[in-house]
C-alpha positions as CSV (number, residue, x, y, z in Angstrom):
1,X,-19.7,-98.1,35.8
2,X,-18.1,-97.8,32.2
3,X,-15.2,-99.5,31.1
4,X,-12.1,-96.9,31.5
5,X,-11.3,-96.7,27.7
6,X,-7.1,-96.3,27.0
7,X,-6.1,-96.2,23.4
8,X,-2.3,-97.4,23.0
9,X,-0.1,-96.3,19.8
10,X,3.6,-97.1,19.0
11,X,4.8,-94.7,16.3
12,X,8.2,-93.5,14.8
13,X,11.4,-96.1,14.5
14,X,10.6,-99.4,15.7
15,X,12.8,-101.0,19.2
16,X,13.1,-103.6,21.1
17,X,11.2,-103.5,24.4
18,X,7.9,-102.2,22.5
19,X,5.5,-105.0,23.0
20,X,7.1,-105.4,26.7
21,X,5.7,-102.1,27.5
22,X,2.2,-102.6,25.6
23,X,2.2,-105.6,28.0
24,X,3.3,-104.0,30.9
25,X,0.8,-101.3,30.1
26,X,-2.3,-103.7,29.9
27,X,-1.2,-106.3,32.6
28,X,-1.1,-103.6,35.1
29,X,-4.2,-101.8,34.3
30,X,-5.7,-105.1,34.3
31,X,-4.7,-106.0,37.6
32,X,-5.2,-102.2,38.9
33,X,-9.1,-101.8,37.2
34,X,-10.3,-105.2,37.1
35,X,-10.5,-107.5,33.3
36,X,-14.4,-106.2,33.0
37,X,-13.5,-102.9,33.6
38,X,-10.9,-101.7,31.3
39,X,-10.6,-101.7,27.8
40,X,-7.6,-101.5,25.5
41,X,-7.4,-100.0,22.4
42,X,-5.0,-100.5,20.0
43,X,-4.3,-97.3,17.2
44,X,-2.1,-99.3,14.4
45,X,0.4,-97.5,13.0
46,X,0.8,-94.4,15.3
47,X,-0.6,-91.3,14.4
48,X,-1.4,-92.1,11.4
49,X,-4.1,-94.9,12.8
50,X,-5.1,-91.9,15.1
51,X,-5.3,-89.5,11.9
52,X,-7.3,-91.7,10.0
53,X,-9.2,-94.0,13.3
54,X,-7.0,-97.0,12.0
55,X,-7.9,-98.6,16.0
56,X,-9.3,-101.3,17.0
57,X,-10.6,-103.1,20.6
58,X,-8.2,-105.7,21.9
59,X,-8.4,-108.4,24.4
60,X,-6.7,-109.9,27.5
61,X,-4.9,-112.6,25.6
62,X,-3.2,-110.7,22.7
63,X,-0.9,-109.3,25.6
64,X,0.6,-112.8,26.5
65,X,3.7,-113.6,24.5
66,X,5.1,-110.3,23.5
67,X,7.8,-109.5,26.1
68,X,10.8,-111.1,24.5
69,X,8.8,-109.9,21.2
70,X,11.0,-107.3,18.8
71,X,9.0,-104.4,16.5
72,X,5.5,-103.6,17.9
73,X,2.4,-105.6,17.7
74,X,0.5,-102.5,16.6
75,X,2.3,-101.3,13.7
76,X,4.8,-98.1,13.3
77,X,4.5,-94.9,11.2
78,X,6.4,-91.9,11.0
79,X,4.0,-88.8,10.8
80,X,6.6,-85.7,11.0
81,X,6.1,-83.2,13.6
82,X,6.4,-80.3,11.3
83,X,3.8,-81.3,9.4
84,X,1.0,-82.0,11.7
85,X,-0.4,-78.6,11.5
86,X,-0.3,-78.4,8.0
87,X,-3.4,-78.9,5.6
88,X,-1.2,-81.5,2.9
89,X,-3.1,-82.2,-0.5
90,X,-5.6,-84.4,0.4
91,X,-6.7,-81.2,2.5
92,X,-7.3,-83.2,5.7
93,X,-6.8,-80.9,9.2
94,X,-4.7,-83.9,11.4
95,X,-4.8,-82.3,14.6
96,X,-8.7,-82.0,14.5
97,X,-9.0,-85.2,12.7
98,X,-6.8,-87.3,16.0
99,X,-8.9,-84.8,18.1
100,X,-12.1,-86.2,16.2
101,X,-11.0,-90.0,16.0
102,X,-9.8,-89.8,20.1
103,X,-14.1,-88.6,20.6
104,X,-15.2,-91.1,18.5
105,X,-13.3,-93.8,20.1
106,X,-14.5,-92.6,23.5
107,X,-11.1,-93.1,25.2
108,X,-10.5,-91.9,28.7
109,X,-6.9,-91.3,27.9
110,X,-4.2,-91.6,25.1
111,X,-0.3,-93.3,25.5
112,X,2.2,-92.6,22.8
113,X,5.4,-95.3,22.9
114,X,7.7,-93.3,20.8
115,X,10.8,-90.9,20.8
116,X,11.5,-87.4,20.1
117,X,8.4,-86.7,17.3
118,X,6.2,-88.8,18.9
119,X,6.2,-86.8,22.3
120,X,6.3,-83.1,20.6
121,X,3.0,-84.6,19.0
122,X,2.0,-86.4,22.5
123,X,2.3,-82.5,24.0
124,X,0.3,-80.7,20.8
125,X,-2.7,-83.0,21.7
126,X,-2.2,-82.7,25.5
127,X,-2.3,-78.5,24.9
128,X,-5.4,-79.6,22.7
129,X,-7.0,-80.7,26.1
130,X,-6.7,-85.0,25.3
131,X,-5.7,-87.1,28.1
132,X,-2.3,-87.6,27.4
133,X,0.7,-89.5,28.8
134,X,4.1,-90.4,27.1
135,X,6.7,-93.3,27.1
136,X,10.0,-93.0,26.1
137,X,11.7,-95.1,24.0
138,X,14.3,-95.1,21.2
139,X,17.9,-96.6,20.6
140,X,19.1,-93.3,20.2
141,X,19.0,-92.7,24.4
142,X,18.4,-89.2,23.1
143,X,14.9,-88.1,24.9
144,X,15.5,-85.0,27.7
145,X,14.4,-85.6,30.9
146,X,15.3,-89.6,31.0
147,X,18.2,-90.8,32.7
148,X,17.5,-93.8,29.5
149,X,15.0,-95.1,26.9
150,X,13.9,-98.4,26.4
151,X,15.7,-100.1,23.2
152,X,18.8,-98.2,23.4
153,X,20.5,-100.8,26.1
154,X,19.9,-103.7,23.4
155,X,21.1,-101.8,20.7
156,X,24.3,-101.2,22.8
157,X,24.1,-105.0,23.4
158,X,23.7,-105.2,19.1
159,X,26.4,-102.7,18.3
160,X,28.8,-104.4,20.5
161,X,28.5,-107.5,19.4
162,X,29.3,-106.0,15.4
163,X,31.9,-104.4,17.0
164,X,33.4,-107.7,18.8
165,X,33.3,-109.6,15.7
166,X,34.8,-107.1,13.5
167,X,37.8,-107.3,15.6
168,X,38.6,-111.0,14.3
169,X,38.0,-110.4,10.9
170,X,40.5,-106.8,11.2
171,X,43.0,-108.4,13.3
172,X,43.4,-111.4,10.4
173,X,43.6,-109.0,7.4
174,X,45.3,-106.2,9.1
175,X,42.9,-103.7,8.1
176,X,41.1,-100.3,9.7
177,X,37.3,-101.7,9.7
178,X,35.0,-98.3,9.8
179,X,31.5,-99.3,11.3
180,X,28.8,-97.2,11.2
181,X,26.7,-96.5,14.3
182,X,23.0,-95.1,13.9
183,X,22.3,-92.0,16.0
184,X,21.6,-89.1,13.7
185,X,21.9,-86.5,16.2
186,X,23.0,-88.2,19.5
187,X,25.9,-90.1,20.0
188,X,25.4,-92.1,23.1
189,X,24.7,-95.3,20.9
190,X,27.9,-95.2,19.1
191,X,29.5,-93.7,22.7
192,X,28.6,-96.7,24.6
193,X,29.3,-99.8,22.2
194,X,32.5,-98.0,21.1
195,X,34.1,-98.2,24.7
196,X,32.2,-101.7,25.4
197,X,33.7,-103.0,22.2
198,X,37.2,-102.0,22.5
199,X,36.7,-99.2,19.0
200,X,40.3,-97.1,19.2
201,X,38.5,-94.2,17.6
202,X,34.9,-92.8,18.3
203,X,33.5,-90.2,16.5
204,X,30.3,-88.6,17.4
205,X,28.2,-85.1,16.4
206,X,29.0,-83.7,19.5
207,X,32.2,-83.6,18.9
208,X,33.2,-82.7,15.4
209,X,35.9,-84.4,14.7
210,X,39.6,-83.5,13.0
211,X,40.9,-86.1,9.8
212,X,44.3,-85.6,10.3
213,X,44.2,-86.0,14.4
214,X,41.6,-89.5,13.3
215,X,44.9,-90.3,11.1
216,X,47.5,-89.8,13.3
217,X,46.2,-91.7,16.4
218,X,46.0,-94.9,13.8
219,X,49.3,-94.2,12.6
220,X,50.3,-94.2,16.4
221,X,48.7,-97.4,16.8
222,X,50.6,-98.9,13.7
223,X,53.6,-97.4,15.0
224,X,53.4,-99.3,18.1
225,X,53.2,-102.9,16.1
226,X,49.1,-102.9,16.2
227,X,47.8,-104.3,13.3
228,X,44.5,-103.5,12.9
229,X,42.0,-100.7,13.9
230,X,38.3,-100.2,14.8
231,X,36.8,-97.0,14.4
232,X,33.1,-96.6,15.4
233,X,31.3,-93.5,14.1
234,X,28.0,-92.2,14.5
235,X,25.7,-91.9,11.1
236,X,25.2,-88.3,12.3
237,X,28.9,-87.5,13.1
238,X,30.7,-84.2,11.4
239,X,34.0,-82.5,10.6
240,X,34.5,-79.8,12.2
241,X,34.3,-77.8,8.9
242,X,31.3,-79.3,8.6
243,X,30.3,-77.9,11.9
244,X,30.6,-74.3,11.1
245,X,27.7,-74.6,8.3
246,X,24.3,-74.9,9.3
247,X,22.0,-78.2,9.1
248,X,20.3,-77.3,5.8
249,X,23.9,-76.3,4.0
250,X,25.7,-78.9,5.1
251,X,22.4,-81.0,4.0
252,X,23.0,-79.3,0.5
253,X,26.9,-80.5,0.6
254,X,26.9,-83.6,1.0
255,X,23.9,-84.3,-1.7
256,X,26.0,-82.2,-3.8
257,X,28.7,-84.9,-3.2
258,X,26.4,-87.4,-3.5
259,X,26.8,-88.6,0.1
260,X,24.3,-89.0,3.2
261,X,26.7,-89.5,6.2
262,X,30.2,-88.9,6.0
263,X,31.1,-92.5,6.7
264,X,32.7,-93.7,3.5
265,X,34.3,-90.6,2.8
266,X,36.2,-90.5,6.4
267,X,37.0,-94.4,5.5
268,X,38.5,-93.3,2.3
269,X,40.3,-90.5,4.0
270,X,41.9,-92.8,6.6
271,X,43.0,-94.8,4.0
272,X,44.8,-92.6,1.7
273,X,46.8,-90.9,5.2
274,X,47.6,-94.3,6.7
275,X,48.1,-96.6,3.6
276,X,46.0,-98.8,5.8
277,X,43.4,-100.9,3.9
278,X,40.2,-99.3,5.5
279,X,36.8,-101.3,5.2
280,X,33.0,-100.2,6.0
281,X,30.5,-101.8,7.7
282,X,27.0,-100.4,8.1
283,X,25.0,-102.6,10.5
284,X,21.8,-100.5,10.2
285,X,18.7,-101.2,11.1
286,X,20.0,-104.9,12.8
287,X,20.4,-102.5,15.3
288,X,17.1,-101.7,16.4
289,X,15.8,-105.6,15.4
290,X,15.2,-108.5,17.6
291,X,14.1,-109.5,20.9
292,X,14.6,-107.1,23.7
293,X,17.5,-107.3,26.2
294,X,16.7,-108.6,30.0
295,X,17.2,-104.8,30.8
296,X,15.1,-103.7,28.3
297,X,12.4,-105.9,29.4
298,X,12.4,-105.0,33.1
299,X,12.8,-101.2,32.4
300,X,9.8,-101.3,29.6
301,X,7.7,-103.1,32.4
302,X,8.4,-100.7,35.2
303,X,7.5,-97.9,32.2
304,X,4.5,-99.5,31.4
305,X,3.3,-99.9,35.1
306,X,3.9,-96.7,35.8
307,X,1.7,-95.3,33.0
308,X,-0.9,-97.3,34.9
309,X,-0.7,-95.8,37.9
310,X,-0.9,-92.3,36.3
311,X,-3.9,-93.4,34.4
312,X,-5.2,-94.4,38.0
313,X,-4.5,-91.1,39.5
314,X,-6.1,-89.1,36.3
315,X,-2.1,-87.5,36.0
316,X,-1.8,-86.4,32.6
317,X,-0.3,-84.5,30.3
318,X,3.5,-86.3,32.0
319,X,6.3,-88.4,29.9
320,X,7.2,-91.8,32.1
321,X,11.3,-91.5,32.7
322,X,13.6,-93.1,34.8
323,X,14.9,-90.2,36.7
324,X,18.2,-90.3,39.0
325,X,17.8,-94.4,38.8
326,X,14.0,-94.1,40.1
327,X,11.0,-94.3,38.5
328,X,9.1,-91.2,37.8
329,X,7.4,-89.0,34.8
330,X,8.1,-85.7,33.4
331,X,5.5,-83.0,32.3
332,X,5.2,-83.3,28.4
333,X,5.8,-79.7,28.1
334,X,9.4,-79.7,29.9
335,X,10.5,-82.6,27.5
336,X,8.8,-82.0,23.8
337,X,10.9,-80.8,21.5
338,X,14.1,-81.0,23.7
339,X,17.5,-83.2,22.6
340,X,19.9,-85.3,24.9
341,X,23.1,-84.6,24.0
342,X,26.3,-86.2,25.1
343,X,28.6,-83.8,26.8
344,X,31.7,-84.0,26.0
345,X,33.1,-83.4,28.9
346,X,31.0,-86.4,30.5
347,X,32.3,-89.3,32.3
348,X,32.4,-91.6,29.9
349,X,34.1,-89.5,27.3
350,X,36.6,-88.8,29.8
351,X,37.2,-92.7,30.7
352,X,37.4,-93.4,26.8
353,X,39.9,-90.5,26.3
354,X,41.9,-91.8,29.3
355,X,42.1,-95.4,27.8
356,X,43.7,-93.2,24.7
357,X,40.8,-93.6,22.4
358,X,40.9,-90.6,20.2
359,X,37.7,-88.4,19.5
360,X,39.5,-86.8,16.2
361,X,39.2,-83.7,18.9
């Protein structure tokens, strides 16, 4: 009998709970098909390894060690969705060239760790008629069809802990500290670790927001003897002027103003309508860095498991998710291409609004 042959890529933004899954991945398939009867291999830097058979055939021990390991063990790339059907300059076809590399590596099936990109890519090659199955994972908790991903509840962990400590350092210089939250389309991120770290503002794309009604719930604060203020905001948040124009305009905007997110600008606005020194802090990428959280690491285990007992049952073409607190998988086509947004209306807005944080809505 051959050696069942599973080639394992990570690509997109790096997370924690990465090399968890790769582990949880191999341990089970190890345990499910026997040591001598499965290989792994590993595709470094995601599609791009694929693209160009970057690969390579690991071994039992190279899985031992990694859970509480940040980043991925096999290397990251982003290769844009948009352009994987175009022929680039160096005139090389990258759909038939993974199709080509996938053959040549004689794998029995393919699993893509990655977010939004990575699964509308993960679906192309599954229509293409490769083995496919999908893992979800990115801080953003923005993937449809997942009740979460792995990395985002460490990054809540991450982005409350900025939070908590700009509190001391506002509270002593009566200031407005302004920290900036990534999620570029999806504000759960800056949602979650806004209510868990006390933030008396949150602003978010879903909701586009209003500077004077951001203004006057600090002035209301200041007005009831508080000192300071936190306001979190997502990198992807907008004004609700801002929200009338479409992506690509308001793209050309704020280049025009020679801006990326509307951050500083907001900051500086808050500042000139409350006379409130107004600081901002940009924790960035520290907020996908770093060992995964405890729930992290039991969720990207129970993912990676999962994926081998689809591998087992020949199921593909199917995204892993935790569905309605179980787990359970997703056909690729039902998820690619689609966006978790945060309702406003949802729960937790609600409990945020009723604690009288102000949305600028």
């Amino acid at each position: 009998m051959a050696k069942k042959r599973i080639g394992i890529l990570t690509s997109g933004g790096d997370c924690p709970g990465l090399n968890a899954t790769i582990r949880g991945i191999a341990k089970a398939c190890y345990e499910k098909f026997g040591t001598d009867d499965v290989q792994i291999v590993g595709i470094q830097n995601g599609y791009y390894g694929l693209i160009n058979n970057i690969a390579r055939e690991m071994e039992p021990y190279e899985f031992s060690g990694i859970l509480t390991q940040g980043g991925t063990i096999l290397g990251t790339k982003r290769q844009p969705f948009k352009m994987m059907s175009v022929i680039e300059a160096d005139n090389v076809d990258k759909v038939k060239s993974m199709k080509k590399t996938y053959k040549d590596l004689k794998l029995d099936c393919l699993l893509t760790l990655g977010g939004n990109g990575t699964h509308k890519t993960a679906n192309l090659l599954s229509e293409e008629g490769l083995n496919v199955i999908g893992l979800p994972k990115t801080i953003d908790n923005d993937i449809f069809g997942t009740d979460v991903t792995f990395g985002f509840h460490t990054a809540v962990d991450i982005a409350t802990d900025v939070i908590d400590r700009l509190h001391t350092t506002a509270a002593s210089h009566s200031r407005i500290l302004v920290v900036e939250i990534m999620g570029n389309k999806a504000g759960w991120l800056t949602l979650y670790s806004g209510i868990a770290g006390g933030a008396d503002v949150i602003v978010i794309p879903e909701i586009p927001y209003e500077t004077e009604k951001i203004v006057s719930a600090l002035n209301k604060r200041t007005e009831a003897g508080k000192s300071f203020s936190i306001v979190a905001v997502a990198e992807g948040a907008y004004d609700v002027k801002e929200a009338e124009l479409k992506k690509k305009e308001r793209a050309k905007r704020r280049a025009e103003a020679g801006i990326t997110t509307i951050t500083s600008t907001l900051a500086a606005q808050i500042q000139k309508g409350t006379g409130v020194e107004t600081r901002v802090c940009t924790p960035g990428h520290m907020l996908r860095g770093g060992s995964p959280s405890a729930y992290d690491r039991l969720l990207a285990t129970k993912f990676g498991v999962r994926a081998a007992e689809l591998i087992a049952k020949e199921k593909y073409g199917y995204s892993v998710a935790l569905i309605n607190s179980q787990i359970g998988e997703n056909p690729l086509s039902d998820v690619a291409g689609k966006t978790k947004f945060v309702d406003p209306k949802c729960a937790d807005v609600i409990t945020a609004k009723r604690l009288g944080v102000s949305f600028g809505d």
